[in-house]
py3Dmol code that shows the C-alpha trace and the ligand (Angstrom):
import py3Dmol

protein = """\
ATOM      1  CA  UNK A   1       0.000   0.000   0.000  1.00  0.00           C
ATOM      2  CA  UNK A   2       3.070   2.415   1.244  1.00  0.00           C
ATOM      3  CA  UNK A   3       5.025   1.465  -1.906  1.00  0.00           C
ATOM      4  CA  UNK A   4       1.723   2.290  -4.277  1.00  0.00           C
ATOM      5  CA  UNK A   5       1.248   5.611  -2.796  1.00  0.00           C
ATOM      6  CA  UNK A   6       5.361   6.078  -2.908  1.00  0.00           C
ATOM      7  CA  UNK A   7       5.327   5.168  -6.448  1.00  0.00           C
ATOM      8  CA  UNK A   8       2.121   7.149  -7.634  1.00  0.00           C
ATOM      9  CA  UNK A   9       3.500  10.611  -5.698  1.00  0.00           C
ATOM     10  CA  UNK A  10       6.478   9.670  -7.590  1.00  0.00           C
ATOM     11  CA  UNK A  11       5.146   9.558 -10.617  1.00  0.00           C
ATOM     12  CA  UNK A  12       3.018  13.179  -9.870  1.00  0.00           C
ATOM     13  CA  UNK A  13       6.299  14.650  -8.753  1.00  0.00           C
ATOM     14  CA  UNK A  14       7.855  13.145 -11.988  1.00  0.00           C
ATOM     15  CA  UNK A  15       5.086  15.106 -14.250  1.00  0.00           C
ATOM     16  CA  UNK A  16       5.436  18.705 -12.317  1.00  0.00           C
ATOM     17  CA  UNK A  17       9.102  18.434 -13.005  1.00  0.00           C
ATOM     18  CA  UNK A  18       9.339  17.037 -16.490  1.00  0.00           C
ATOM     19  CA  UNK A  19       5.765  17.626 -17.966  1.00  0.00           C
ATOM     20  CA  UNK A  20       5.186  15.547 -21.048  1.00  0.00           C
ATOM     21  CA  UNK A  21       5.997  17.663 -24.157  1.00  0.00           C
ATOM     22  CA  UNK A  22       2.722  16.436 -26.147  1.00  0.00           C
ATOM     23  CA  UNK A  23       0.625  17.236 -23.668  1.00  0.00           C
ATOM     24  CA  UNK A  24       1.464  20.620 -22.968  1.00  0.00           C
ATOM     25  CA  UNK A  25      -1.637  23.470 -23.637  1.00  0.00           C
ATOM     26  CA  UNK A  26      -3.530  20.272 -24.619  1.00  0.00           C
ATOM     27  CA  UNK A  27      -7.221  20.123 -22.677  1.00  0.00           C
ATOM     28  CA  UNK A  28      -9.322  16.888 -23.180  1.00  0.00           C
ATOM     29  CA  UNK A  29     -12.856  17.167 -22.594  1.00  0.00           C
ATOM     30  CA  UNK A  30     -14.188  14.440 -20.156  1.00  0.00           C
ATOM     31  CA  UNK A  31     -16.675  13.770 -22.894  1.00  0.00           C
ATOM     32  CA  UNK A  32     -19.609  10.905 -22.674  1.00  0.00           C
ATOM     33  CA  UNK A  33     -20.300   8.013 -23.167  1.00  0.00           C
ATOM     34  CA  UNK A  34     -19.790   7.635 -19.503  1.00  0.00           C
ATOM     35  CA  UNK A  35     -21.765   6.373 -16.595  1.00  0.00           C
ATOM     36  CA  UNK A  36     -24.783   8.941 -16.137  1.00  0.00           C
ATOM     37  CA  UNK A  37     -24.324   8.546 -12.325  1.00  0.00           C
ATOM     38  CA  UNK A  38     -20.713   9.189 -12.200  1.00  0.00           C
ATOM     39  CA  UNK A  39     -19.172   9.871 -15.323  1.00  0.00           C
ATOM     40  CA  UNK A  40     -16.810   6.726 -15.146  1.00  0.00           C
ATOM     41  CA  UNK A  41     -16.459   4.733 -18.028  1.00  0.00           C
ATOM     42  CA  UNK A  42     -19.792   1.987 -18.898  1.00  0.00           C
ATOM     43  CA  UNK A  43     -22.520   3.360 -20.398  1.00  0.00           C
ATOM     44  CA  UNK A  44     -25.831   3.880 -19.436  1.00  0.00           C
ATOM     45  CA  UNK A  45     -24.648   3.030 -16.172  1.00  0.00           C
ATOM     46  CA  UNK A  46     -21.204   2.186 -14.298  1.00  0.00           C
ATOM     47  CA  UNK A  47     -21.213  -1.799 -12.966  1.00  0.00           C
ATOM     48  CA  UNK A  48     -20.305  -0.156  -9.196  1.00  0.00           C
ATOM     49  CA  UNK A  49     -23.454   2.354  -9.890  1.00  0.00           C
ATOM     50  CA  UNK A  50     -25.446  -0.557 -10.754  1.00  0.00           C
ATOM     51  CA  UNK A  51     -24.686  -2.103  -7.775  1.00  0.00           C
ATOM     52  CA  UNK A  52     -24.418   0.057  -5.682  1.00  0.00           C
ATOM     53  CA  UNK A  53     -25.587   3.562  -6.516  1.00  0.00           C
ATOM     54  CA  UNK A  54     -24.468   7.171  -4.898  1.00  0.00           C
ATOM     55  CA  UNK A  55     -26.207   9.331  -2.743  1.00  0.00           C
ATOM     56  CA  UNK A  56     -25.724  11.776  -5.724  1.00  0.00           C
ATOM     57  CA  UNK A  57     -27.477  12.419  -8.283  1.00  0.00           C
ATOM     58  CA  UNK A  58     -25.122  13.027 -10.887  1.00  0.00           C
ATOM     59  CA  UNK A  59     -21.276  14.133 -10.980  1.00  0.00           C
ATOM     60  CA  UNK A  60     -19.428  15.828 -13.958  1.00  0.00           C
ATOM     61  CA  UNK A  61     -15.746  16.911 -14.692  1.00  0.00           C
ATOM     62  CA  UNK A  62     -15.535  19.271 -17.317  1.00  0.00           C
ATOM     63  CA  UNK A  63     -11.605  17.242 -18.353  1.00  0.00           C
ATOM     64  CA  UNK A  64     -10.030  14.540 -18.442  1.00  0.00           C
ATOM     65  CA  UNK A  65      -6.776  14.021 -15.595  1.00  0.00           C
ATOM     66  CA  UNK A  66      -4.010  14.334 -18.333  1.00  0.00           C
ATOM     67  CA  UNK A  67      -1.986  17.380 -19.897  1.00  0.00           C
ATOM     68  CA  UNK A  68      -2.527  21.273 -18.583  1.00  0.00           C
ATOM     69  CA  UNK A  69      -5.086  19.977 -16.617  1.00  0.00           C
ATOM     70  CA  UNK A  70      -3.091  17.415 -14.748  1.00  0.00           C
ATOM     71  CA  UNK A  71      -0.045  19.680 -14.716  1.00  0.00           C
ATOM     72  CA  UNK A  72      -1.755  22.916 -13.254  1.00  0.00           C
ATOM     73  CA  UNK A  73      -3.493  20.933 -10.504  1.00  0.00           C
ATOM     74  CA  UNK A  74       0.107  19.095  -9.582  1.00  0.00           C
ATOM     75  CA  UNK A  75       1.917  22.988  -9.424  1.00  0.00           C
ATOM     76  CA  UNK A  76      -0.903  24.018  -7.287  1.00  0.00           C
ATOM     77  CA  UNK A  77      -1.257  21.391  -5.013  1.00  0.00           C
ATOM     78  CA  UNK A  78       2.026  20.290  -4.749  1.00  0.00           C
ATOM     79  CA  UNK A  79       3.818  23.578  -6.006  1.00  0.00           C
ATOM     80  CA  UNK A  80       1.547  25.891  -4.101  1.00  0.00           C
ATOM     81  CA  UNK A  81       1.433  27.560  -7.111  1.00  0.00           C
ATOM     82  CA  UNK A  82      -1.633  29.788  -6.306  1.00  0.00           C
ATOM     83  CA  UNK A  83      -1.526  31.596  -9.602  1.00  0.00           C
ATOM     84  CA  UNK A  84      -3.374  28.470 -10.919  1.00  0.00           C
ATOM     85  CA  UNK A  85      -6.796  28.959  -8.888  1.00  0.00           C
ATOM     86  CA  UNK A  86      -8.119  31.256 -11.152  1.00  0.00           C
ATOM     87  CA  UNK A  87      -7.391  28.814 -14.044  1.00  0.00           C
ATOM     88  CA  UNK A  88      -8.746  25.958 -12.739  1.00  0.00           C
ATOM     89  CA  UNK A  89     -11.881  27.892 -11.420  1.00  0.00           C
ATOM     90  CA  UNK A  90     -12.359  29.167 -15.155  1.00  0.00           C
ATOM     91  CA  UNK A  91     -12.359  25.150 -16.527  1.00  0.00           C
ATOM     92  CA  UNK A  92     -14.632  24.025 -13.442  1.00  0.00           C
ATOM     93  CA  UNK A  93     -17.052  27.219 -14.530  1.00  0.00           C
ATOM     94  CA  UNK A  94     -16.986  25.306 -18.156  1.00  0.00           C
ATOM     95  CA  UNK A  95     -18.686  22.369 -16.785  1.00  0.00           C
ATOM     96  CA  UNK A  96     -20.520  24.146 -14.833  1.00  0.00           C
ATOM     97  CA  UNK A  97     -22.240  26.039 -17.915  1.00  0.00           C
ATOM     98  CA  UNK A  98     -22.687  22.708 -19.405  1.00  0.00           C
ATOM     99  CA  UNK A  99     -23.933  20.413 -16.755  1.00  0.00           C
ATOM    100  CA  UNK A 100     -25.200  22.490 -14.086  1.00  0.00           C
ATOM    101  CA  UNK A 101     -26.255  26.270 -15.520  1.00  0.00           C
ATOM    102  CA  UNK A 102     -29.904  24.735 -15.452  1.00  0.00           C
ATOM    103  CA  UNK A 103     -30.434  23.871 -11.481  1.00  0.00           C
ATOM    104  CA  UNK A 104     -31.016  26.382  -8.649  1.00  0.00           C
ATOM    105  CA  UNK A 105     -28.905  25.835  -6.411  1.00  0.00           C
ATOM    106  CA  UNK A 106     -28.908  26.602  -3.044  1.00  0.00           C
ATOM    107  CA  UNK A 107     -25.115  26.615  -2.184  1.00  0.00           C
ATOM    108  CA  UNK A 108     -21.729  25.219  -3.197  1.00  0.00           C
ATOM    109  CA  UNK A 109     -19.909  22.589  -0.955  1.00  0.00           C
ATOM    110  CA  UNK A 110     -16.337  22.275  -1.277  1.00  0.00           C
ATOM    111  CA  UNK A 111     -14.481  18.686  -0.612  1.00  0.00           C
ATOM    112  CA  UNK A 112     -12.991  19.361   2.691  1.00  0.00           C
ATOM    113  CA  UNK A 113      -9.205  18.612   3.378  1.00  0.00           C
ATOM    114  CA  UNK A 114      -8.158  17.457   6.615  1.00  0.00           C
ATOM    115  CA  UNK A 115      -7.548  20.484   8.743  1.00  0.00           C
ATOM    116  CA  UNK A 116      -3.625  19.340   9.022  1.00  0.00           C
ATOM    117  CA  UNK A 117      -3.487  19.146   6.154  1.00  0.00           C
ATOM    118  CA  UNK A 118      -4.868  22.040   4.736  1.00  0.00           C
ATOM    119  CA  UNK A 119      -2.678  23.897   7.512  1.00  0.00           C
ATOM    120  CA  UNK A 120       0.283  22.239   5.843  1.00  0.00           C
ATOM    121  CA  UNK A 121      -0.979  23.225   2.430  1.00  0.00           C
ATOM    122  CA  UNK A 122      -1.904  26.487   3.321  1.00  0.00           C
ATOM    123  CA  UNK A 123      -5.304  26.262   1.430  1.00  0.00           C
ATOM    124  CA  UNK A 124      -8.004  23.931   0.167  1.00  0.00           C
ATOM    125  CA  UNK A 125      -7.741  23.980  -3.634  1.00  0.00           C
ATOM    126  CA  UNK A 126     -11.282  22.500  -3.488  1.00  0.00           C
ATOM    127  CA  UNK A 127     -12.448  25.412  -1.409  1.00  0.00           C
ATOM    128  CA  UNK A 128     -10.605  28.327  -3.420  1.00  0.00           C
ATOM    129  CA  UNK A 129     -11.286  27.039  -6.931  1.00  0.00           C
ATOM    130  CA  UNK A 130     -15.431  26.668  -5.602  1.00  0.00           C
ATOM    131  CA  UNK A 131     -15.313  30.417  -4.016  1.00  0.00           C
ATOM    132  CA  UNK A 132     -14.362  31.681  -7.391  1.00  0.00           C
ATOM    133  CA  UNK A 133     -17.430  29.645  -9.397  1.00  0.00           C
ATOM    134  CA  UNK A 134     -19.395  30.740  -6.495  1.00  0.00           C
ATOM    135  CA  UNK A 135     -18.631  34.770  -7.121  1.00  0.00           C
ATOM    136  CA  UNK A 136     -19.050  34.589 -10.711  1.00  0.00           C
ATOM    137  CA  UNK A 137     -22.451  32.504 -10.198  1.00  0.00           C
ATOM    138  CA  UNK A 138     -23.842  34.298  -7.622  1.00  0.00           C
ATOM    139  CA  UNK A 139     -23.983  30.954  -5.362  1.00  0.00           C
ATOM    140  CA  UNK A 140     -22.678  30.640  -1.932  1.00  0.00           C
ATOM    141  CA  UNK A 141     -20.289  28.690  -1.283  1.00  0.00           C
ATOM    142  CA  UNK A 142     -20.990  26.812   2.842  1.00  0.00           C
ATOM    143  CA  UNK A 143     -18.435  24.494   4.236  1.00  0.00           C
ATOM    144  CA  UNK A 144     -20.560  22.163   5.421  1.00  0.00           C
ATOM    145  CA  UNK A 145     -18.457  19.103   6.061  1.00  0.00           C
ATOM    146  CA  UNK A 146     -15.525  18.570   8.187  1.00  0.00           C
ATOM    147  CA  UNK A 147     -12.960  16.291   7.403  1.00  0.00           C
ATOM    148  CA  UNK A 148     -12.045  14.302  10.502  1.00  0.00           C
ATOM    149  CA  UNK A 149      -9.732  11.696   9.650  1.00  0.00           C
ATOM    150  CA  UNK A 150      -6.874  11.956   7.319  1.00  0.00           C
ATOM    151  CA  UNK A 151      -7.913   8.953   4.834  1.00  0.00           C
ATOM    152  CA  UNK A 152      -4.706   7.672   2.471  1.00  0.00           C
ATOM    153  CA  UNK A 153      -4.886   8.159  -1.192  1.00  0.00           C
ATOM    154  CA  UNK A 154      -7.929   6.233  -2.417  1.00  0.00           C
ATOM    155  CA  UNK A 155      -6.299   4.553  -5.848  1.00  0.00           C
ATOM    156  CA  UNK A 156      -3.770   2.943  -3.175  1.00  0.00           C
ATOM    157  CA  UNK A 157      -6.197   0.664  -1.738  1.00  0.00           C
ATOM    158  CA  UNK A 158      -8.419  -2.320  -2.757  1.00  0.00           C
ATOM    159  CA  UNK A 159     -11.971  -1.780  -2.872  1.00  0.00           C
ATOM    160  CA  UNK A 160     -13.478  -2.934   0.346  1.00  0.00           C
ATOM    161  CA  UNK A 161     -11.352  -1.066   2.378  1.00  0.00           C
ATOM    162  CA  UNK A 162     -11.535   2.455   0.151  1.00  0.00           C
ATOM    163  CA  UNK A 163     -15.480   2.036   1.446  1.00  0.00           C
ATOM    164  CA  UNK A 164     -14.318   1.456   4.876  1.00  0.00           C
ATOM    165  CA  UNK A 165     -11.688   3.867   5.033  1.00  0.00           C
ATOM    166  CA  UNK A 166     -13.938   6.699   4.216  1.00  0.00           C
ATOM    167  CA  UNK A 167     -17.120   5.653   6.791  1.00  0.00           C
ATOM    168  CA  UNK A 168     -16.863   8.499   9.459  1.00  0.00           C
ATOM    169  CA  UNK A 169     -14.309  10.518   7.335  1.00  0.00           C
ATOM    170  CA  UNK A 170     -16.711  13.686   7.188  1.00  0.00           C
ATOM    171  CA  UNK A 171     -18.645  15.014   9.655  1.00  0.00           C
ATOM    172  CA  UNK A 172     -21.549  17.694   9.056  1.00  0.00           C
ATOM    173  CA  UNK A 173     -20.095  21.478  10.422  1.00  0.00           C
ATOM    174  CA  UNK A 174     -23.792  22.404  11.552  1.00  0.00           C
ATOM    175  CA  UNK A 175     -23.101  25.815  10.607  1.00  0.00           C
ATOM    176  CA  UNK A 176     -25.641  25.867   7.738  1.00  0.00           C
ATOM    177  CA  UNK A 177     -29.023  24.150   7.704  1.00  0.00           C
ATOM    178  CA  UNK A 178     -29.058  22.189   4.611  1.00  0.00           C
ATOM    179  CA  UNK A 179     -32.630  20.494   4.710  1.00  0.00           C
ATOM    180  CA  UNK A 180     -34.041  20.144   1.512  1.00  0.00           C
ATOM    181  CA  UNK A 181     -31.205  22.211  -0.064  1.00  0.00           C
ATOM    182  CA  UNK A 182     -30.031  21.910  -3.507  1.00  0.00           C
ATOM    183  CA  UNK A 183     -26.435  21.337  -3.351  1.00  0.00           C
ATOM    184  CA  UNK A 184     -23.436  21.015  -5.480  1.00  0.00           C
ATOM    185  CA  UNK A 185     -20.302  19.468  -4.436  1.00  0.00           C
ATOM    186  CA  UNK A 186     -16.816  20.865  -5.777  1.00  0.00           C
ATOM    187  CA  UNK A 187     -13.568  19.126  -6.077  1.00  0.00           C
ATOM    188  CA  UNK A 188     -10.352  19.683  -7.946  1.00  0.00           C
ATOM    189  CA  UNK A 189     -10.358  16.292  -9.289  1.00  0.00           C
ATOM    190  CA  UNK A 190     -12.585  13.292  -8.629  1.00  0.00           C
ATOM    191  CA  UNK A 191     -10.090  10.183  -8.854  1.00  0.00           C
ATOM    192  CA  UNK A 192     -12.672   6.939  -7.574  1.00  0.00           C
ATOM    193  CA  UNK A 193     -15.545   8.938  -7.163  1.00  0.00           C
ATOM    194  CA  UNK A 194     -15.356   7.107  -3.350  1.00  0.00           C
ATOM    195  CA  UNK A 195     -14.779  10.780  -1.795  1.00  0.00           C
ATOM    196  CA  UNK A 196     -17.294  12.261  -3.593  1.00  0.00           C
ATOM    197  CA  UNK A 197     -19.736   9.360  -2.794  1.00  0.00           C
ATOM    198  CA  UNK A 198     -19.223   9.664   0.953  1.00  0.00           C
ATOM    199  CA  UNK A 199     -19.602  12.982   0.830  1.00  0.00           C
ATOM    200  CA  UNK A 200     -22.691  12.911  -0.778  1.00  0.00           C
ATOM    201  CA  UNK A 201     -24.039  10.232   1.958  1.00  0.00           C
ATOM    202  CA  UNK A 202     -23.345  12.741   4.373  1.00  0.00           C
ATOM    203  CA  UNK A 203     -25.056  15.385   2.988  1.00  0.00           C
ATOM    204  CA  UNK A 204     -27.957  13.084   2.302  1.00  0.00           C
ATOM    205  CA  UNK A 205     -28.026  11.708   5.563  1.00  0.00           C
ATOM    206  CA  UNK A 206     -28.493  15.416   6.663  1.00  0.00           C
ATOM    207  CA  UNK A 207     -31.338  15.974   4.851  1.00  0.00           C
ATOM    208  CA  UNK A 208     -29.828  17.787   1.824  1.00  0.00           C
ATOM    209  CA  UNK A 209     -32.658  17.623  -1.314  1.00  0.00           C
ATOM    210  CA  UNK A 210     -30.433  17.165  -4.266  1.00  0.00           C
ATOM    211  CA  UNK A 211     -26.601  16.484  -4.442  1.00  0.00           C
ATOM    212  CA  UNK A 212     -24.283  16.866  -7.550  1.00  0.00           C
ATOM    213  CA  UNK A 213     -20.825  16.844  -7.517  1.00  0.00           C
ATOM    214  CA  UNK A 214     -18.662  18.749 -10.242  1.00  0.00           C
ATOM    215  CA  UNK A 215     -15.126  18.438 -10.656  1.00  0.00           C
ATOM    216  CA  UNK A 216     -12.275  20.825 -12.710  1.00  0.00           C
ATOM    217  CA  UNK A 217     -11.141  17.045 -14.007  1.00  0.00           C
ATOM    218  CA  UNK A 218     -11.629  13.294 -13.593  1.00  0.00           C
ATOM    219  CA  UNK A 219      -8.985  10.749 -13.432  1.00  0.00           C
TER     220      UNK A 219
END
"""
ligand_1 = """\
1
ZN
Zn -21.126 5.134 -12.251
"""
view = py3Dmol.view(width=600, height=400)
view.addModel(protein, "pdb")
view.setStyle({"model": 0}, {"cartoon": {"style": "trace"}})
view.addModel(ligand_1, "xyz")
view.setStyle({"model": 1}, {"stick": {}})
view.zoomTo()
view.show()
């Protein structure tokens, strides 16, 4: 587990340094067919949304992890390269105009970080890139989760225990009374979709009306 999480930061580390020359400027739309749930690949429907579907209704990246993309997400979060924010907020704002435009929503709800984490950091990326969208909509943007346990990089573990690992990972802030609230999740990138799904079970178990989660990029 160690050595796949040693070998995938390696690998990020490896693209910030020496970015691929192809890719550079190059954006790839995260385009369908993909799972209507969750935009992973299977088409109408994911086999893990069959099975087992999300407490949201739909999530959306507006690119695919690869390229700029990949690269200006690494230099921010990695780099803390904060001229990238308004960047990245510009492509999430994209897929925003083309998956979400239509819905009223109530407020925006970044993916929390784990408060050491985000002291180490220095920022959420989540949080800074949804504050942006969140001016330019005219939608407020609540943190209404908490992250309470630092949970290891998803792609690093086998299935049953990415579910595990994430049960009592977020915890509602009760600073905002989401009941019946139309709400859309925000992340930098959605890599499983297991974040986004637990995050959405939160919210749901709260009360929330609709979820949707939208991401700058999926992996
Ligand atoms: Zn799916």
């Amino acid at each position: 587990m160690a050595s796949a999480w040693t070998g995938r930061l390696a690998g990020d580390l490896l693209d910030l340094l020496f970015p691929p020359r192809a890719e550079e400027g190059h954006l790839r739309e995260h385009l369908p067919p993909f799972c209507a749930r969750c935009c992973a690949p299977g088409f109408p429907l994911c086999p893990r949304c069959q099975e087992n579907p999300p407490r949201f209704l739909w999530a959306r990246a507006s690119y695919r992890y690869s390229g700029a993309v990949k690269q200006a997400v690494l230099q921010l979060k990695y780099g803390k390269q904060i001229d990238r924010i308004p960047w990245l907020a510009e492509l999430l704002e994209i897929g925003f105009r083309t998956y979400a435009a239509n819905f009223a929503w109530d407020a925006l709800i970044p993916v929390p970080l784990h408060p050491v984490r985000e002291r180490s950091r220095g920022f959420n990326q989540a949080e800074e890139i949804a504050r942006l969208l969140g001016m330019r909509q005219g939608i407020p943007v609540k943190k209404a989760l908490l992250r309470v346990r630092p949970t290891p990089p998803q792609a690093a573990l086998p299935s049953p225990e990415r579910a595990s690992n994430l049960v009592e990972a977020f915890r509602p802030q009760r600073n905002f009374d989401l009941v019946g609230k139309n709400l859309l999740l925000v992340d930098d990138v959605i890599t499983t979709g297991s974040t986004a799904r637990e995050c959405a079970a939160r919210l749901w178990e709260l009360g929330a009306g609709t979820v949707c989660v939208l991401a700058v990029a999926r992996s």
